[in-house]
N, CA, C and O atoms as a printed pandas DataFrame, in Angstrom:
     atom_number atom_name residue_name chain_id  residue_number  x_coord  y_coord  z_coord
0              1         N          UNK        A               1    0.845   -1.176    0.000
1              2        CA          UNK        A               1    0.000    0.000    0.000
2              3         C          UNK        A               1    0.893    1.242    0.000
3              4         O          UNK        A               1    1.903    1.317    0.699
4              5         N          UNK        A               2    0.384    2.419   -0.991
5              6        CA          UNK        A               2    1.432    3.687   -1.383
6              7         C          UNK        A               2    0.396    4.552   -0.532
7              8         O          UNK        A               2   -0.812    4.420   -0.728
8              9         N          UNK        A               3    0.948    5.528    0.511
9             10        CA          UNK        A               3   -0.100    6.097    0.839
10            11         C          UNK        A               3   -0.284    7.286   -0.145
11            12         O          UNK        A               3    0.525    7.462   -1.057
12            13         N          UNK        A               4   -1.310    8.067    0.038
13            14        CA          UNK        A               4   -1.500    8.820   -1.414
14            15         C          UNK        A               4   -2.269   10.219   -0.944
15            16         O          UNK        A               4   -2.889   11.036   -1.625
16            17         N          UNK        A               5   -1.975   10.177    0.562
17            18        CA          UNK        A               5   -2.052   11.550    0.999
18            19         C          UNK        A               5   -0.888   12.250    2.164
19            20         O          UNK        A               5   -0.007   11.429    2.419
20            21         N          UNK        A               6   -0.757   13.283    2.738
21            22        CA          UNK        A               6   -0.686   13.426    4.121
22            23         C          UNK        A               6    0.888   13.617    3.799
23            24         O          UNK        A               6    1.220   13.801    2.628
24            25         N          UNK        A               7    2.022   13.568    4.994
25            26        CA          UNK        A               7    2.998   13.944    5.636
26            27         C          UNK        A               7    4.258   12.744    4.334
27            28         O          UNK        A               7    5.246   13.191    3.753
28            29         N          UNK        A               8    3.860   11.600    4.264
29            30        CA          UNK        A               8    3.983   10.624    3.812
30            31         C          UNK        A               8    3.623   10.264    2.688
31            32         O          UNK        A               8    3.668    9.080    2.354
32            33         N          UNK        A               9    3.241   11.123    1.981
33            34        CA          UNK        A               9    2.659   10.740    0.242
34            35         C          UNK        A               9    3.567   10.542   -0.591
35            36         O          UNK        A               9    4.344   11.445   -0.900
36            37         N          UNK        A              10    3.641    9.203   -1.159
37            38        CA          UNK        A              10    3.754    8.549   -2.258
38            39         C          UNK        A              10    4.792    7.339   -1.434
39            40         O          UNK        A              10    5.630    6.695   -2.065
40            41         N          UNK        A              11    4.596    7.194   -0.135
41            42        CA          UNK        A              11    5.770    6.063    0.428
42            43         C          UNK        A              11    5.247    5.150    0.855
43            44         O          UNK        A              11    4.062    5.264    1.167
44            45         N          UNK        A              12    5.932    3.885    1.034
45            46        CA          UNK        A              12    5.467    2.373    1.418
46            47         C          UNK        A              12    4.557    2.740    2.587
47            48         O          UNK        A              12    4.790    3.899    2.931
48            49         N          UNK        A              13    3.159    1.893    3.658
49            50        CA          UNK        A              13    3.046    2.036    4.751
50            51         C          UNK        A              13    3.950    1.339    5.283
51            52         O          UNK        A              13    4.032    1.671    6.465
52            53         N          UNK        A              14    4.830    0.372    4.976
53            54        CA          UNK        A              14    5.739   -0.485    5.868
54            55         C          UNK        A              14    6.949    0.204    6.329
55            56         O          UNK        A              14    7.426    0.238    7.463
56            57         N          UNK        A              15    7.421    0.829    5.074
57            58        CA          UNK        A              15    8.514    2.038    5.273
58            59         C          UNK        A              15    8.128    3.048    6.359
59            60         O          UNK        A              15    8.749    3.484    7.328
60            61         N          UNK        A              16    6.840    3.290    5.856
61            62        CA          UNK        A              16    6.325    4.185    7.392
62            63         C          UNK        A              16    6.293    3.838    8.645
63            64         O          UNK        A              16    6.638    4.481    9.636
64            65         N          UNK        A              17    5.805    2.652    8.540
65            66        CA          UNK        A              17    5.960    1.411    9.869
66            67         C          UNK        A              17    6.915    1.392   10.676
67            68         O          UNK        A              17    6.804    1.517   11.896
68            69         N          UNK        A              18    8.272    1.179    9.858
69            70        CA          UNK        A              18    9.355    1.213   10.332
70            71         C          UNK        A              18   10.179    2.768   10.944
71            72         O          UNK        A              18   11.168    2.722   11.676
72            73         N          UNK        A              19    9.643    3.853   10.549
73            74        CA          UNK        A              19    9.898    5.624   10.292
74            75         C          UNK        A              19    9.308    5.963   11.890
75            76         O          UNK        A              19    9.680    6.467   12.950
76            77         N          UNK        A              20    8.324    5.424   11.367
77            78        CA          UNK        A              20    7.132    6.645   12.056
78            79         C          UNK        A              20    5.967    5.159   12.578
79            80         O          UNK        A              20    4.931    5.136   11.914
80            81         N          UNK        A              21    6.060    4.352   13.340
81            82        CA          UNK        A              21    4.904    3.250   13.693
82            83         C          UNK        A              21    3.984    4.196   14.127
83            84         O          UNK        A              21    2.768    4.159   13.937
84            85         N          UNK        A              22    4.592    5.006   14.693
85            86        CA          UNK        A              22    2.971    5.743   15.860
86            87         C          UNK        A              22    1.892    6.513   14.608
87            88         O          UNK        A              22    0.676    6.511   14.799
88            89         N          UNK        A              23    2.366    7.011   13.616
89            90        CA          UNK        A              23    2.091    7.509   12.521
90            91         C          UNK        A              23    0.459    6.600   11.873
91            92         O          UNK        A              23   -0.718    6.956   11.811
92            93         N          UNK        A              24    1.362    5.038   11.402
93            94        CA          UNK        A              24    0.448    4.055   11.373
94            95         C          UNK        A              24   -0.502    3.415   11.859
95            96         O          UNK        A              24   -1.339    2.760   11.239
96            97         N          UNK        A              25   -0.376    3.649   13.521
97            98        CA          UNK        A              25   -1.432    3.371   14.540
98            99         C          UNK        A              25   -2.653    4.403   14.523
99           100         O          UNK        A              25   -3.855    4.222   14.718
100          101         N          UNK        A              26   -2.054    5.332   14.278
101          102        CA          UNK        A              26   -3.060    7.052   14.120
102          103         C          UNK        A              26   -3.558    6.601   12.886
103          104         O          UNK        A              26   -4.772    6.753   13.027
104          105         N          UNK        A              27   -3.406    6.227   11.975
105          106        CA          UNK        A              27   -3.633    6.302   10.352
106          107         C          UNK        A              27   -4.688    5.236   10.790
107          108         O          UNK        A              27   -5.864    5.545   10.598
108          109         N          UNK        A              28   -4.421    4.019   11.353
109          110        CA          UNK        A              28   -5.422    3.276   11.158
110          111         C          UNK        A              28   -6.874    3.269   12.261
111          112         O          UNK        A              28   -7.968    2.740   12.063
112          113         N          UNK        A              29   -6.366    4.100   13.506
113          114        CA          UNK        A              29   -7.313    3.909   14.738
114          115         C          UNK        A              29   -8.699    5.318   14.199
115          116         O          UNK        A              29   -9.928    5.347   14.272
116          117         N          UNK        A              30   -7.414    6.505   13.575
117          118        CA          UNK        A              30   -8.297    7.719   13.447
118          119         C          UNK        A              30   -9.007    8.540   12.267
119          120         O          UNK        A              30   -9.556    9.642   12.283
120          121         N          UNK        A              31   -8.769    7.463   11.071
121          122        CA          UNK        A              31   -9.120    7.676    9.485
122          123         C          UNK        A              31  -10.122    7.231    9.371
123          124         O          UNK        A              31  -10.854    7.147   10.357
124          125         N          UNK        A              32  -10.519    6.790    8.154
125          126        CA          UNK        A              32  -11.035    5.946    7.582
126          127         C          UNK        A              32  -10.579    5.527    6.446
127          128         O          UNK        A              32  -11.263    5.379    5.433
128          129         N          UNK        A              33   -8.784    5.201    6.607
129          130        CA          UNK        A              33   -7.947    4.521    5.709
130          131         C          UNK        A              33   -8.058    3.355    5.919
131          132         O          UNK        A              33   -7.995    2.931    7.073
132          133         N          UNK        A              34   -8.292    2.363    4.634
133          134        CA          UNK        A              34   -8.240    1.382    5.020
134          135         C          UNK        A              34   -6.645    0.376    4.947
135          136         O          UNK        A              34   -6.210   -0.227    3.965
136          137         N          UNK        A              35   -5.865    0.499    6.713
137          138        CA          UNK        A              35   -4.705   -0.184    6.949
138          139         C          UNK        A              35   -4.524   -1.804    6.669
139          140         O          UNK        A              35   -5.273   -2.695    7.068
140          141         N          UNK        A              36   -3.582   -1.914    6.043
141          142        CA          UNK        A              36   -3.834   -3.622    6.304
142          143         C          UNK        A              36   -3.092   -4.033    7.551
143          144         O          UNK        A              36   -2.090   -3.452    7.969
144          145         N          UNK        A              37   -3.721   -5.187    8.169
145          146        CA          UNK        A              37   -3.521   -5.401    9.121
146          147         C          UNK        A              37   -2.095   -5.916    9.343
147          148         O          UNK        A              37   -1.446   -5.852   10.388
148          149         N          UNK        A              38   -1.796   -6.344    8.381
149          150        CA          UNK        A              38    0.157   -6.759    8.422
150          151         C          UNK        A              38    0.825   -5.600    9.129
151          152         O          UNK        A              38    1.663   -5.684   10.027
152          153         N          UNK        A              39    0.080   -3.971    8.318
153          154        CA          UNK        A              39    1.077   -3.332    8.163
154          155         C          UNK        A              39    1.120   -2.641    9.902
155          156         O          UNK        A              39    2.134   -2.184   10.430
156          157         N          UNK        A              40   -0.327   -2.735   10.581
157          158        CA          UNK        A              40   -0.869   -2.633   12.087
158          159         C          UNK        A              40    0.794   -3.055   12.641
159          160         O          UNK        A              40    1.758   -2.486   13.154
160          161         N          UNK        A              41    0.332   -4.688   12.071
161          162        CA          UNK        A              41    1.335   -5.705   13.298
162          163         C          UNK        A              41    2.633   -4.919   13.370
163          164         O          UNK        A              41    3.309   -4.674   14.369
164          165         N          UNK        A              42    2.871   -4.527   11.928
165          166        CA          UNK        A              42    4.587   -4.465   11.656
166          167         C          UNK        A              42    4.616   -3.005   12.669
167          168         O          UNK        A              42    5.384   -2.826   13.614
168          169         N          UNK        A              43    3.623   -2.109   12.206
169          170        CA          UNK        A              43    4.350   -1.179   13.370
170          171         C          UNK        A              43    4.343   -1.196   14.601
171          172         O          UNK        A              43    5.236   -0.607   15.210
172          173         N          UNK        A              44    3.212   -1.954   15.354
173          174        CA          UNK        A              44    3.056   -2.438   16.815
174          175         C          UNK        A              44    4.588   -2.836   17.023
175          176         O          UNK        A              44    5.301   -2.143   17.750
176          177         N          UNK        A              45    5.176   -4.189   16.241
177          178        CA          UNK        A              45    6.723   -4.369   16.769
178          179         C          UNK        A              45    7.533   -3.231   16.196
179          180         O          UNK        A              45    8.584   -3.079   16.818
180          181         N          UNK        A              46    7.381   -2.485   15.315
181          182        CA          UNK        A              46    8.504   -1.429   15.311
182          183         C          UNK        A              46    8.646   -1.015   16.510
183          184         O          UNK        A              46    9.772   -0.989   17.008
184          185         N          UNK        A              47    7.245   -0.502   17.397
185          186        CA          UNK        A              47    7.331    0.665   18.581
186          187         C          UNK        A              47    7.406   -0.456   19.478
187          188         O          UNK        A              47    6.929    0.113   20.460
188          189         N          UNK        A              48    7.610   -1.441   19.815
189          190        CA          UNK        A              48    8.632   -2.524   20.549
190          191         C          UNK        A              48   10.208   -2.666   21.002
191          192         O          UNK        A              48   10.870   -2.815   22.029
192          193         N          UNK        A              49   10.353   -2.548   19.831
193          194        CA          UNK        A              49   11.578   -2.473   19.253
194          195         C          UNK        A              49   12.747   -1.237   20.090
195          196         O          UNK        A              49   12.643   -0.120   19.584
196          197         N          UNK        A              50   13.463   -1.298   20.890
197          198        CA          UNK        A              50   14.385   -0.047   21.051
198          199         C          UNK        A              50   15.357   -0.046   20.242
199          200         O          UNK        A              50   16.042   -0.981   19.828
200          201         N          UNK        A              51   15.390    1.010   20.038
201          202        CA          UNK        A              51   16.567    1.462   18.641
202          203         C          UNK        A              51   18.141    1.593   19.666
203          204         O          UNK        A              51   18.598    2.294   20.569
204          205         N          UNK        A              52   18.508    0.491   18.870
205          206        CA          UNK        A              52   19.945    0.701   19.591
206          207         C          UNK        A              52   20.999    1.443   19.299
207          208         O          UNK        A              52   21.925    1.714   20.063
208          209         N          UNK        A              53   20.855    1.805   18.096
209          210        CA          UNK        A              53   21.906    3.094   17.361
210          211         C          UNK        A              53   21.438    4.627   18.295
211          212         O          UNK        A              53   22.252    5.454   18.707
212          213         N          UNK        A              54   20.060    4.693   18.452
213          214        CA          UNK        A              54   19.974    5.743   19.267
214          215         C          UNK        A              54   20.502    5.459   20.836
215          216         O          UNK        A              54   20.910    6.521   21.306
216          217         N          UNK        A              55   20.577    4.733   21.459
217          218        CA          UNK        A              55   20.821    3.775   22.827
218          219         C          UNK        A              55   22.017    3.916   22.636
219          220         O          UNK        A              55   22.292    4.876   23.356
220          221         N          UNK        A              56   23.223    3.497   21.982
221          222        CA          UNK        A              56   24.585    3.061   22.178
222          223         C          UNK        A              56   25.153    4.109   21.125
223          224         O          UNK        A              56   26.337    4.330   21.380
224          225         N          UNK        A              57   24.687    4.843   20.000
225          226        CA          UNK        A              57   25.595    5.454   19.057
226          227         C          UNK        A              57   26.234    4.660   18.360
227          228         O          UNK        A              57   25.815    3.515   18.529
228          229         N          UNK        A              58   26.901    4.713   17.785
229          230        CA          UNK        A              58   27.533    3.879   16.648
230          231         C          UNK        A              58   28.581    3.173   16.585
231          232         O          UNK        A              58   29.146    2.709   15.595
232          233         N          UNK        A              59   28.872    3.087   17.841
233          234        CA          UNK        A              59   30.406    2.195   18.350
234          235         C          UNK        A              59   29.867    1.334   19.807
235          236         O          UNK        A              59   30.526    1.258   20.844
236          237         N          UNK        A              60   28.397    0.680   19.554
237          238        CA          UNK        A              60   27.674   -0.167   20.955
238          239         C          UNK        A              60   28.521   -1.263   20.480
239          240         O          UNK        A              60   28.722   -1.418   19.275
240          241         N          UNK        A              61   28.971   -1.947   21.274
241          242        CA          UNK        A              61   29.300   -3.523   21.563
242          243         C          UNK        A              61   30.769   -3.665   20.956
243          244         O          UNK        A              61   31.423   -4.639   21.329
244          245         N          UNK        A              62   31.298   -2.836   20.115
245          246        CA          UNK        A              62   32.811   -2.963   19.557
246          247         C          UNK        A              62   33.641   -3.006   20.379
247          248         O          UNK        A              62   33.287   -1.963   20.929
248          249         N          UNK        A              63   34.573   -3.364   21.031
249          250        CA          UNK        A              63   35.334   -3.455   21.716
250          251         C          UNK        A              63   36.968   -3.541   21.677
251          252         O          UNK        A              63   37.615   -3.672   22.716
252          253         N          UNK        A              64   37.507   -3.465   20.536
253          254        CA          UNK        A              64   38.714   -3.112   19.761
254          255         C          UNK        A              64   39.590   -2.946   21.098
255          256         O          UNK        A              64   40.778   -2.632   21.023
């Protein structure tokens, strides 16, 4: 699905999923877009997910 309005027009919802999950949860709880439900799941675990590049920066776990 290309979304085809809004902040996000003309990009994957999965790409969004992964960007912006909270984005996708709003899109699907407060529209009347119709989300597919894959794309629900995928962002539910995006916003699961802690980002470890933001957490550790770019030298987490190297130990040189």
């Amino acid at each position: 699905m290309i979304l085809e309005f809004g902040k996000y027009k003309g990009l994957s919802i999965y790409s969004v999923a992964d960007d912006d999950p909270s984005y996708v949860i709003w899109l699907a709880q407060e529209t009347n877009t119709d989300v597919p439900l894959d794309a629900i799941a995928w962002a539910n675990d995006a916003m699961m997910e802690p980002d470890y590049e933001d957490l550790h920066g770019d030298d987490w776990g190297c130990r040189d």
